[in-house]
VMD Tcl script that builds the backbone (N, CA, C; Angstrom):
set m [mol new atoms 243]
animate dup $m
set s [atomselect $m all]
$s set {name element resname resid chain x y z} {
  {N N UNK 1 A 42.626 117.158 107.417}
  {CA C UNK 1 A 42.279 116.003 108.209}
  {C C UNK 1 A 42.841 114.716 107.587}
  {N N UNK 2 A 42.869 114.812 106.299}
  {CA C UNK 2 A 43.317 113.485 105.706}
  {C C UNK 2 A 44.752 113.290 105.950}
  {N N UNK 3 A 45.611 114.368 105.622}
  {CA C UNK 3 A 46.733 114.589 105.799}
  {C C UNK 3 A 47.219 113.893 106.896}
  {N N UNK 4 A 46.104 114.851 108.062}
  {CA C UNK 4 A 46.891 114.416 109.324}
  {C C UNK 4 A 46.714 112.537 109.421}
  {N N UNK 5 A 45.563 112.436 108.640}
  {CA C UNK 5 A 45.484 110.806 109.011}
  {C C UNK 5 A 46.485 109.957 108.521}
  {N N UNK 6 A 46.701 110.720 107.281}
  {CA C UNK 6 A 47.878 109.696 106.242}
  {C C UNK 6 A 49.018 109.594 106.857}
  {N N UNK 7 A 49.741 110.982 107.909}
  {CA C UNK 7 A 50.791 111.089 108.475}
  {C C UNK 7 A 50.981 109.745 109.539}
  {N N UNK 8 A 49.379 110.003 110.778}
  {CA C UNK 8 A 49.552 109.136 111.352}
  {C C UNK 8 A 49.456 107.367 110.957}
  {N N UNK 9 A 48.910 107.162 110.194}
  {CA C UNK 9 A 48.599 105.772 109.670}
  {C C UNK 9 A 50.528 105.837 109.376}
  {N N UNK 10 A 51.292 106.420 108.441}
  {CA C UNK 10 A 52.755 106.144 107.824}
  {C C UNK 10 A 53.419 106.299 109.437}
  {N N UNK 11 A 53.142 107.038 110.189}
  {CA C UNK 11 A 54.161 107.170 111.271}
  {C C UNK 11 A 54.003 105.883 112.401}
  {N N UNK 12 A 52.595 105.344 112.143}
  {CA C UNK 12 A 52.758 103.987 113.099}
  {C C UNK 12 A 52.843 102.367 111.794}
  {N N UNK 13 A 52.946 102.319 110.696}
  {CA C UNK 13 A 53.137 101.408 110.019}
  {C C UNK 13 A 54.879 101.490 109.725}
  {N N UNK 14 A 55.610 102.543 109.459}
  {CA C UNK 14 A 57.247 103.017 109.354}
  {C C UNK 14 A 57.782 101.848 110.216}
  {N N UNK 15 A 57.614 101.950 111.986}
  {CA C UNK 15 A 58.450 101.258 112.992}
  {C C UNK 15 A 58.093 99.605 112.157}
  {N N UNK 16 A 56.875 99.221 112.333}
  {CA C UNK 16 A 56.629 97.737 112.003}
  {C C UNK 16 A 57.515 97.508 110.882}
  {N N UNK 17 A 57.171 98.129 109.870}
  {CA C UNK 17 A 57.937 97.907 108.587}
  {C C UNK 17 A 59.507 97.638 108.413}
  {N N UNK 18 A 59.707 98.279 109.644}
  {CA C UNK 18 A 61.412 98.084 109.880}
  {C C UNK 18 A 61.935 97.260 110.481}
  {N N UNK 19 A 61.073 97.201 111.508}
  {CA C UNK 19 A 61.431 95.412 112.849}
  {C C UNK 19 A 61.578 94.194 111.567}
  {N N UNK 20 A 62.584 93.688 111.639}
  {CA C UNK 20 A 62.935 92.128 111.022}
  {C C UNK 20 A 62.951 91.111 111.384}
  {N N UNK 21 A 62.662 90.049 111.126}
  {CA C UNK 21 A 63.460 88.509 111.848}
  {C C UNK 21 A 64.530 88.587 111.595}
  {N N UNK 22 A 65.205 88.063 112.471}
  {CA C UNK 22 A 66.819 88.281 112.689}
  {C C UNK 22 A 66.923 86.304 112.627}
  {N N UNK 23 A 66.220 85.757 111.597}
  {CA C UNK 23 A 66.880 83.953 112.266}
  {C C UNK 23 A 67.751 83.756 110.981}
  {N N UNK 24 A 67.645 82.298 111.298}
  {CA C UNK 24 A 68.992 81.664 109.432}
  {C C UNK 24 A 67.723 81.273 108.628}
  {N N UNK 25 A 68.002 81.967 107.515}
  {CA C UNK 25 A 67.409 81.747 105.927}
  {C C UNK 25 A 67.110 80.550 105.850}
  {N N UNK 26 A 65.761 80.030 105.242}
  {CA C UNK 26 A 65.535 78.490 105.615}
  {C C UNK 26 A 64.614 78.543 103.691}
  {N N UNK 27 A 64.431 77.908 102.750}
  {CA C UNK 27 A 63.601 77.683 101.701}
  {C C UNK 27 A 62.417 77.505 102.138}
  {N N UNK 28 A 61.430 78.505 101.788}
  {CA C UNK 28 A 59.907 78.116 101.646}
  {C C UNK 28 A 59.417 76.481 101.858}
  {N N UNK 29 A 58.245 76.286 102.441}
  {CA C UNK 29 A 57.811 75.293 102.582}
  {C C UNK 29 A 57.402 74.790 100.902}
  {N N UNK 30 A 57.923 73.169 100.365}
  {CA C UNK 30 A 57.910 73.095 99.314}
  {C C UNK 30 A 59.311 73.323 97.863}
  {N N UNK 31 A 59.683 74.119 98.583}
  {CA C UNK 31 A 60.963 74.820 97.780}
  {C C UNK 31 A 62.206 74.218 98.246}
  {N N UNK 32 A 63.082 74.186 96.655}
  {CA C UNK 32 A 64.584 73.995 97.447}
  {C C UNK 32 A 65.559 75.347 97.066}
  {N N UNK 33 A 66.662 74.820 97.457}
  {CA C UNK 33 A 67.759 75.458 96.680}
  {C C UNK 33 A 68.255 74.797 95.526}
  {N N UNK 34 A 68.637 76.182 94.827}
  {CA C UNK 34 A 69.225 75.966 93.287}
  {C C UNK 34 A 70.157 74.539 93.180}
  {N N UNK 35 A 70.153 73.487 91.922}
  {CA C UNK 35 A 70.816 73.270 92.414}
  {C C UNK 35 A 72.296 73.299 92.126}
  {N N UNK 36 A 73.525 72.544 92.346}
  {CA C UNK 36 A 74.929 72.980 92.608}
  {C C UNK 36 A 75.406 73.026 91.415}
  {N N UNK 37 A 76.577 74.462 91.377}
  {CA C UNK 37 A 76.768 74.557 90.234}
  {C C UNK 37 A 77.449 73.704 89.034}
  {N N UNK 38 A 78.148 73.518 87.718}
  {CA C UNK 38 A 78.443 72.201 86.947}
  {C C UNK 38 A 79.823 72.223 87.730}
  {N N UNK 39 A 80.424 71.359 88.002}
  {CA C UNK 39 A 81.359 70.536 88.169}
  {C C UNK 39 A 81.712 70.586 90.198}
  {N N UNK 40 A 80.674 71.303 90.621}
  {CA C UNK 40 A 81.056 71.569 91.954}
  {C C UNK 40 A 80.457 69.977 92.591}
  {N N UNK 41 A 81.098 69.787 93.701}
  {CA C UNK 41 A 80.820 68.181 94.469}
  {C C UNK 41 A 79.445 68.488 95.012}
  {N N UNK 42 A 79.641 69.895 96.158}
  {CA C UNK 42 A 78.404 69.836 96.987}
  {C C UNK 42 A 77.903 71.152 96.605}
  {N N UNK 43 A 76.694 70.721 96.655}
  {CA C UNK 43 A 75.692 72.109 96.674}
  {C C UNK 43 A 75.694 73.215 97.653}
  {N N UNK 44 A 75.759 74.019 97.912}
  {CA C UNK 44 A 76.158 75.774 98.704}
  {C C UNK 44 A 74.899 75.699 99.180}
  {N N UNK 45 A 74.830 76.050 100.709}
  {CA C UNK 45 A 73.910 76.421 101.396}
  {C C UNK 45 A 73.537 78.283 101.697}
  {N N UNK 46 A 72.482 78.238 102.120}
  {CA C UNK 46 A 72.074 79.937 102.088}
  {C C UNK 46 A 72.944 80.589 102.030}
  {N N UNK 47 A 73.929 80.270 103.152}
  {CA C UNK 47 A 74.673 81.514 103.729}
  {C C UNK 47 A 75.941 81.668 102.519}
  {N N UNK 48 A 76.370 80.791 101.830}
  {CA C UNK 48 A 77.319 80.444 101.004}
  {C C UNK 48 A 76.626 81.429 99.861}
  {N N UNK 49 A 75.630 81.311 99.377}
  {CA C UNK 49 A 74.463 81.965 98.162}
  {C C UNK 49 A 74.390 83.173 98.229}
  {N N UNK 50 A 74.793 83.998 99.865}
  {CA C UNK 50 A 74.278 85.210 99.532}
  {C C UNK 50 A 75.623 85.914 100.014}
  {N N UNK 51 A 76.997 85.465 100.239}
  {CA C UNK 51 A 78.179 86.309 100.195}
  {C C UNK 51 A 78.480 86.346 98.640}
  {N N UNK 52 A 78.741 86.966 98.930}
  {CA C UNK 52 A 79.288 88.262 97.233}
  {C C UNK 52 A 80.519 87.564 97.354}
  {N N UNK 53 A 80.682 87.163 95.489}
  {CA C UNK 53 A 81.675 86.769 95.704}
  {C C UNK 53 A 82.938 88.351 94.859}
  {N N UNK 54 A 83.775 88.184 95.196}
  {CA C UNK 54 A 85.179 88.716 95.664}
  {C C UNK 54 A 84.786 89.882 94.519}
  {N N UNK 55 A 84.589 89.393 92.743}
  {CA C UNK 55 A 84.337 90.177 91.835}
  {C C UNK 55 A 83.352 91.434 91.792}
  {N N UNK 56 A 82.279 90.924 93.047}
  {CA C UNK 56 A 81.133 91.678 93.045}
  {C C UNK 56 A 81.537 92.660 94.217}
  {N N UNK 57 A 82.371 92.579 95.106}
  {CA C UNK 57 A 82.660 93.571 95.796}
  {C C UNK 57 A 84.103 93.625 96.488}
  {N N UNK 58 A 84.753 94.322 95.147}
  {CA C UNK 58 A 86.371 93.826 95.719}
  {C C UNK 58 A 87.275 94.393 96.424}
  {N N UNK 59 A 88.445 94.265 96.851}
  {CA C UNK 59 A 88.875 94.923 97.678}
  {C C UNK 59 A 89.867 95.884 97.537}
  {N N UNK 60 A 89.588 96.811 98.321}
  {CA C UNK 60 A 90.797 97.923 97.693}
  {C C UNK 60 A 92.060 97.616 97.376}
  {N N UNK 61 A 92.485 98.677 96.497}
  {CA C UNK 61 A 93.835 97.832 96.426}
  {C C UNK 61 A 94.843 98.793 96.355}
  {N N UNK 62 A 94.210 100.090 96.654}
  {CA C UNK 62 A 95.850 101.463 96.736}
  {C C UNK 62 A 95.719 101.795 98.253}
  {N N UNK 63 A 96.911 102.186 98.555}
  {CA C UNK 63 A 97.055 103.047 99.538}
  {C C UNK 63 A 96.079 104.093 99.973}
  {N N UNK 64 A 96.018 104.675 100.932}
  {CA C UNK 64 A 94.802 105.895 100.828}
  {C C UNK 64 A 95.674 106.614 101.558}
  {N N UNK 65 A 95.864 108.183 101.085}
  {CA C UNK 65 A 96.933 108.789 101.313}
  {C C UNK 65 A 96.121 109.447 102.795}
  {N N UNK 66 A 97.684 109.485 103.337}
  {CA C UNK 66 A 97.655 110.038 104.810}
  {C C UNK 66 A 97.915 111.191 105.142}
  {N N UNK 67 A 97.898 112.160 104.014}
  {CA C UNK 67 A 98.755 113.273 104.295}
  {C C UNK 67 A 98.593 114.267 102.939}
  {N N UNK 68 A 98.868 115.434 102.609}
  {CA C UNK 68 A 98.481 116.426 101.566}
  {C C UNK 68 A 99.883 115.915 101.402}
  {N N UNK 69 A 99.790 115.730 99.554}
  {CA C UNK 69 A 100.488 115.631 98.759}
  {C C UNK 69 A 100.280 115.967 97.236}
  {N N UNK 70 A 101.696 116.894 96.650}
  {CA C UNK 70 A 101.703 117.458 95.177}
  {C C UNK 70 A 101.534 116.496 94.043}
  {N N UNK 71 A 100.242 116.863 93.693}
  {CA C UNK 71 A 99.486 116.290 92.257}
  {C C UNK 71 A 100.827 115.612 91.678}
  {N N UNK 72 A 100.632 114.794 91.163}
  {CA C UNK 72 A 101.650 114.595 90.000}
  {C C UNK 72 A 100.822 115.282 88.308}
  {N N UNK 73 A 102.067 115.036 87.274}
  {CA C UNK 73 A 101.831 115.563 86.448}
  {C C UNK 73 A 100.424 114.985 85.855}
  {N N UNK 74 A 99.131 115.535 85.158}
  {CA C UNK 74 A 98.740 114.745 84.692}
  {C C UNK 74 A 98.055 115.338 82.817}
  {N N UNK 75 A 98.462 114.245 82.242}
  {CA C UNK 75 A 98.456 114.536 80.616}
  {C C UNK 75 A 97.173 114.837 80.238}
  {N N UNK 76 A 96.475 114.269 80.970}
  {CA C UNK 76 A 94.834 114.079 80.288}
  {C C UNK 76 A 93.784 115.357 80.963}
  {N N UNK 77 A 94.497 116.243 82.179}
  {CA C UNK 77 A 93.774 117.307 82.949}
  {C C UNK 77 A 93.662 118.596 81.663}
  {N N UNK 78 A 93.237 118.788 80.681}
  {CA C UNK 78 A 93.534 119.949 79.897}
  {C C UNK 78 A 92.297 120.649 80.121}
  {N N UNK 79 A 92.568 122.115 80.139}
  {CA C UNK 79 A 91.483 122.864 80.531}
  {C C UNK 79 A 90.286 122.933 79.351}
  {N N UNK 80 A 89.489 123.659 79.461}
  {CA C UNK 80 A 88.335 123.565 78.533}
  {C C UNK 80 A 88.404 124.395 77.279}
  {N N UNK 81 A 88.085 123.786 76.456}
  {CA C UNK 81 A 88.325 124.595 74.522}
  {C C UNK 81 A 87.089 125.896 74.911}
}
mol reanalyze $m
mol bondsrecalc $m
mol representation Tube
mol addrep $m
């Protein structure tokens, strides 16, 4: 019985838990933003704060092969002692 209760209590709290506000990021009532970093003119707003910058998620940078192709040689593949 508990079971079944715990199931239902998680199976109708799950949907709520997932629905979001979808608006623009605004600081707590009271609160600001950080402020701007040393030598920058203007201070960065939300949306500026929460893109990643380039280091934190960068971009590929080889080819991605299109097609089966022969290994090249490699020095460091040695089988196991």
């Amino acid at each position: 019985m508990r079971r079944t209760a715990a199931i239902l209590a998680l199976s109708l709290a799950l949907p709520a838990a997932a629905c979001g506000q979808k608006t623009k990021l605004e600081p707590l009532a009271g609160h600001t933003l950080p402020p701007a970093p040393y030598g920058a003119q203007a201070k960065p707003d939300a949306e500026a704060l929460l893109t990643p910058p380039v280091q934190a998620a960068p971009q590929r940078s080889v080819e991605l092969r299109t097609r089966s192709e022969e290994r090249e040689d490699d020095a460091f593949d040695l089988p196991p002692e």
